[in-house]
C-alpha positions as a Markdown table, in Angstrom:
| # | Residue | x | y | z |
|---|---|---|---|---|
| 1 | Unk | 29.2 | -90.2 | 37.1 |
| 2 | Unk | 32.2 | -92.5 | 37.4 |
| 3 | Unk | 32.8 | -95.1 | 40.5 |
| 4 | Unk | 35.5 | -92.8 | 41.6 |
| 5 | Unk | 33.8 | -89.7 | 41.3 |
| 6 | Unk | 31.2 | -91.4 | 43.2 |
| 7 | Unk | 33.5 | -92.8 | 45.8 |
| 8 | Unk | 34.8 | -89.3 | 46.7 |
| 9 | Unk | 31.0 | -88.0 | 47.2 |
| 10 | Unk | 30.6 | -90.8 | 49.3 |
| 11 | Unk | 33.5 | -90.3 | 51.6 |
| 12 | Unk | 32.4 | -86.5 | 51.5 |
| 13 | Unk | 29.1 | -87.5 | 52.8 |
| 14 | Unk | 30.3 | -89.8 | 55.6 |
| 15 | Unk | 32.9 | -87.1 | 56.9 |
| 16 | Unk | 29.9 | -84.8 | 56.9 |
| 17 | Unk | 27.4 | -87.1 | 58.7 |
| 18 | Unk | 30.0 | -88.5 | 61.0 |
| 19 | Unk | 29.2 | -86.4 | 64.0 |
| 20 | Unk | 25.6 | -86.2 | 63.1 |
| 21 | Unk | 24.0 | -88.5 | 65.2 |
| 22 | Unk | 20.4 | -87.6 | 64.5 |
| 23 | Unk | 18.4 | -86.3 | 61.6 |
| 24 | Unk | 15.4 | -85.7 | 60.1 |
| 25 | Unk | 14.7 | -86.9 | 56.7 |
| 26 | Unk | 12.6 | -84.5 | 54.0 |
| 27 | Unk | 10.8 | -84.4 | 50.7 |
| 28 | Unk | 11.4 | -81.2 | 49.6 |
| 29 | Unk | 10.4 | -81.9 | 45.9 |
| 30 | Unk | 8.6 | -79.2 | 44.4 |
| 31 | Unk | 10.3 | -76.0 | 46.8 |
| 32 | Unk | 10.1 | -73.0 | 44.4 |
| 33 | Unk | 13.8 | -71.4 | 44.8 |
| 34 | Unk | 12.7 | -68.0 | 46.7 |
| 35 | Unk | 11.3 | -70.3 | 48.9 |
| 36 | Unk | 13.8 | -72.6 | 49.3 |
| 37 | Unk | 16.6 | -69.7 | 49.8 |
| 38 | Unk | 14.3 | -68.1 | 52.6 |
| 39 | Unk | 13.7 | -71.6 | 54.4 |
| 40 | Unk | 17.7 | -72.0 | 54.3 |
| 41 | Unk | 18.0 | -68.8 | 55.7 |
| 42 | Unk | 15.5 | -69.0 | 58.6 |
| 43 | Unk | 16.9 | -73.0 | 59.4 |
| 44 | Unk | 20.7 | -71.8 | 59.0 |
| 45 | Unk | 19.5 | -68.7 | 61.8 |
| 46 | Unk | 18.3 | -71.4 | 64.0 |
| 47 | Unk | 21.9 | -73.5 | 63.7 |
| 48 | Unk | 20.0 | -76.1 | 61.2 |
| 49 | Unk | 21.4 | -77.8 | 58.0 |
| 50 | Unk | 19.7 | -78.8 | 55.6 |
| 51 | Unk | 21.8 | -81.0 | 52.8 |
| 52 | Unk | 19.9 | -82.3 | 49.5 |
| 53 | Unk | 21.3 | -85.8 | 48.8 |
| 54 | Unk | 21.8 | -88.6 | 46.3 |
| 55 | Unk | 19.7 | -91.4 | 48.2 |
| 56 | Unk | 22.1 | -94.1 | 46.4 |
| 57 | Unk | 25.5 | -92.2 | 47.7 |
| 58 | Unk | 23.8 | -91.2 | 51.3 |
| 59 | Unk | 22.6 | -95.2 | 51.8 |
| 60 | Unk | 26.1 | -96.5 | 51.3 |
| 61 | Unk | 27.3 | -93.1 | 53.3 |
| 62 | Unk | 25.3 | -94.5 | 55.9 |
| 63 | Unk | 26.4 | -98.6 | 55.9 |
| 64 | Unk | 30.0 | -97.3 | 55.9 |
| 65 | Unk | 28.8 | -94.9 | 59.5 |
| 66 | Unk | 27.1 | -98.3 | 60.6 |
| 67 | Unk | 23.7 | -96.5 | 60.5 |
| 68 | Unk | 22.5 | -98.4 | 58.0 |
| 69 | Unk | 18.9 | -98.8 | 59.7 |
| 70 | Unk | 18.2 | -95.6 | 58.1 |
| 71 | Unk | 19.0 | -96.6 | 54.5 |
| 72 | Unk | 15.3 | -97.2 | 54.2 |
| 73 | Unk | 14.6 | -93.7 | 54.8 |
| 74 | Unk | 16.4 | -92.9 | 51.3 |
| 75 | Unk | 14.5 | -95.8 | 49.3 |
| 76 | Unk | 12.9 | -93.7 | 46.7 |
| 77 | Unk | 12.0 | -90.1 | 45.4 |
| 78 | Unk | 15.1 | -87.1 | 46.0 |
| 79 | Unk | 15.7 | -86.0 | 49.9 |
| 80 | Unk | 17.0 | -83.9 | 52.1 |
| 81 | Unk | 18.8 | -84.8 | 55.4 |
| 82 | Unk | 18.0 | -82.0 | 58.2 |
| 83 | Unk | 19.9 | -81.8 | 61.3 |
| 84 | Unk | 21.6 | -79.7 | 64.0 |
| 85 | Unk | 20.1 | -77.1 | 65.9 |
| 86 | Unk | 20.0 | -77.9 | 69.8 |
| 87 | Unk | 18.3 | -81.0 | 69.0 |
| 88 | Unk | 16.4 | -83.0 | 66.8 |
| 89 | Unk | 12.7 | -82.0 | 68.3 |
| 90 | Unk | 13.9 | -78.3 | 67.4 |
| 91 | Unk | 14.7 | -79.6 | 64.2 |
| 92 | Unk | 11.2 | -81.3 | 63.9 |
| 93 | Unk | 9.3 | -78.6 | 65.0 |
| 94 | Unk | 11.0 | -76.0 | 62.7 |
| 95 | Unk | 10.3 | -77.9 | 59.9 |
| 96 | Unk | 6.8 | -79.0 | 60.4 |
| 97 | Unk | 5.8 | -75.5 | 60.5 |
| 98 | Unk | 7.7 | -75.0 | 56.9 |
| 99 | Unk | 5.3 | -77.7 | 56.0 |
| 100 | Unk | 2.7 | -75.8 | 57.0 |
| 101 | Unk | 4.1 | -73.0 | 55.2 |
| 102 | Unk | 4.4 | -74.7 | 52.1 |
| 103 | Unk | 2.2 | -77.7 | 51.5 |
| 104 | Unk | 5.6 | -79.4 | 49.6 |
| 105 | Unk | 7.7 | -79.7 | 52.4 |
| 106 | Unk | 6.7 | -83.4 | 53.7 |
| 107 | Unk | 8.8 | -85.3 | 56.7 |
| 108 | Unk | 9.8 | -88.4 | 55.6 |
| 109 | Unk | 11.1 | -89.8 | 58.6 |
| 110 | Unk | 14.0 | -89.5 | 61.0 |
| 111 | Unk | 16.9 | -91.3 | 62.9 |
| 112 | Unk | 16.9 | -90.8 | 66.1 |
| 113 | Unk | 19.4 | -92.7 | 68.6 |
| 114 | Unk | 19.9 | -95.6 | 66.6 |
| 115 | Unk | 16.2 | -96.1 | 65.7 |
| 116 | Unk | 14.3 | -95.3 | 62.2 |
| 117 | Unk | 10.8 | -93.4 | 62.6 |
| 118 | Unk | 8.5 | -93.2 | 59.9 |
| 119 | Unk | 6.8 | -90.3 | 59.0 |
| 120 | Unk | 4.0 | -90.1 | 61.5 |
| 121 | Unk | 7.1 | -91.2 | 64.7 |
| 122 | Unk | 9.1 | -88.3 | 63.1 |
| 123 | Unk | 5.5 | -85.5 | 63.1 |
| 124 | Unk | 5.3 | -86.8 | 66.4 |
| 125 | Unk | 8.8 | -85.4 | 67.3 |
| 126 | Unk | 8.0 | -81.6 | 66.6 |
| 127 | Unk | 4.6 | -81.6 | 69.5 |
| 128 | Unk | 7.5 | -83.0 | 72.1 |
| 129 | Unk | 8.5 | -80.0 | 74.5 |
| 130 | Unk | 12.3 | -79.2 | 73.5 |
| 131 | Unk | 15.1 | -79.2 | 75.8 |
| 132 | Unk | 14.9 | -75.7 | 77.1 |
| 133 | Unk | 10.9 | -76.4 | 77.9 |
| 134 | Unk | 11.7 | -79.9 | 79.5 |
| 135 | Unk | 14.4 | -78.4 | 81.5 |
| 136 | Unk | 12.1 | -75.8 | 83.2 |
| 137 | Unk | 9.8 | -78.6 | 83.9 |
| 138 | Unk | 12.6 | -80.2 | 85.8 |
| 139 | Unk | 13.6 | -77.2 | 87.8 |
| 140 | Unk | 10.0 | -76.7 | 88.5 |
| 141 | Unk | 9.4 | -79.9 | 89.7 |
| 142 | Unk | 12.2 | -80.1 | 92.0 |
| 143 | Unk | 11.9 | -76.4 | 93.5 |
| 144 | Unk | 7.8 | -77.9 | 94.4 |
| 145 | Unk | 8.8 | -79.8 | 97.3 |
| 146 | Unk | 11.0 | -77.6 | 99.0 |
| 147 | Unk | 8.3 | -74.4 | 98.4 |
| 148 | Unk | 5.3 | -76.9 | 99.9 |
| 149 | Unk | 7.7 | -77.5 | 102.6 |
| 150 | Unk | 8.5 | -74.1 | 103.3 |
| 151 | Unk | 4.6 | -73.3 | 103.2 |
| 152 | Unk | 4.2 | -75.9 | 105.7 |
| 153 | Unk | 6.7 | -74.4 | 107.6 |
| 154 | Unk | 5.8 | -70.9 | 107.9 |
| 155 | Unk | 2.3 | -71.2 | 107.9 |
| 156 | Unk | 1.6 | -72.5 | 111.4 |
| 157 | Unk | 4.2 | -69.7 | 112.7 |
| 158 | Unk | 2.1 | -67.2 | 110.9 |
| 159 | Unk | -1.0 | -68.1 | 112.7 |
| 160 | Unk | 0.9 | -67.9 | 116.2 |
| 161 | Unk | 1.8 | -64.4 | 115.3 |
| 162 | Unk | -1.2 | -63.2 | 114.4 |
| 163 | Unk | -3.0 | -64.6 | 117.2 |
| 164 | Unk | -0.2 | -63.3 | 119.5 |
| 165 | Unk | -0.6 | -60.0 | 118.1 |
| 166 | Unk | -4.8 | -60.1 | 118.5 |
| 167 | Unk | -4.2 | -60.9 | 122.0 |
| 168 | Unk | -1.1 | -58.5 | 122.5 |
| 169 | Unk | -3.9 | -55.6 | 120.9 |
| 170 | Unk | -6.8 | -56.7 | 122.9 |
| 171 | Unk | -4.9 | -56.6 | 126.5 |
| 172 | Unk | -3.3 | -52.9 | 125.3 |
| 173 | Unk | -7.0 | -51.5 | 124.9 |
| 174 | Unk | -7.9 | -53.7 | 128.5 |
| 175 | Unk | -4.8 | -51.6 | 130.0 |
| 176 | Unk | -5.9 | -48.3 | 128.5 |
């Protein structure tokens, strides 16, 4: 491949990966093509790329983005760089279970706000809750307080009442 040849992939690949501010990296060697069309389709369905890539071009892609933290990630053997859905943990977790799926399909690492995680750091990313879960879990917490007070609150007045109406009851059948 010629140096200009290669210079125009390499500009391709930075325009592409300009936005992208994290991604999962992936060993993908060995994906048999059904395979590889119907994990495409399932991770395009979920608003994930997946984009095999020359680790020589995607390093110097990378030192030209100033990301070149992650040019370890493409050191040796072909990858594939993953990324987009609503966030990289849904991008982790979708991918761990192709790995599960097929036993080829290994996480090489990921970059993740300016930081490189190895393979293990990047596994770790697809048990974290994702956005929607941690968002609940934020609603939830904040609506606790005001239902304990509210609890508090009514409580107490729902005694009174009842032992109003006990004695309200008692003195009717007294009168009767």
């Amino acid at each position: 491949m010629s140096t200009y040849v290669k210079g125009l992939l390499q500009k391709e690949l930075e325009k592409k990966f300009e936005a992208v501010g994290d991604f999962l990296v992936v060993d993908a060697k060995g994906v048999g093509g059904n395979d590889n069309n119907e994990m495409r389709g399932a991770l395009k369905a979920r608003g994930i790329r997946l984009a095999v890539v020359k680790n020589a071009l995607m390093s110097r892609a990378l030192e030209g983005l100033g990301k070149s933290s992650a040019k370890s990630l493409f050191a040796s053997g072909p990858r594939a760089v993953a990324y987009g859905g609503d966030s990289i943990v849904d991008v982790a977790k979708e991918l761990a279970g192709w790995g599960k799926k097929l036993e080829v399909v290994n996480i090489v690492g990921a970059f993740v706000d300016g930081a490189v995680l190895d393979g293990a750091g990047a596994k770790a990313l697809s048990k974290m809750p994702s956005r929607p879960e941690l968002q609940g879990m934020v609603v939830m917490l904040a609506n606790s307080p005001g239902s304990r007070v509210a609890g508090a609150v009514s409580g107490p007045g729902g005694i009174i009442a009842g032992c109003v109406k006990g004695l309200v009851e008692k003195l009717e059948k007294e009168a009767a």
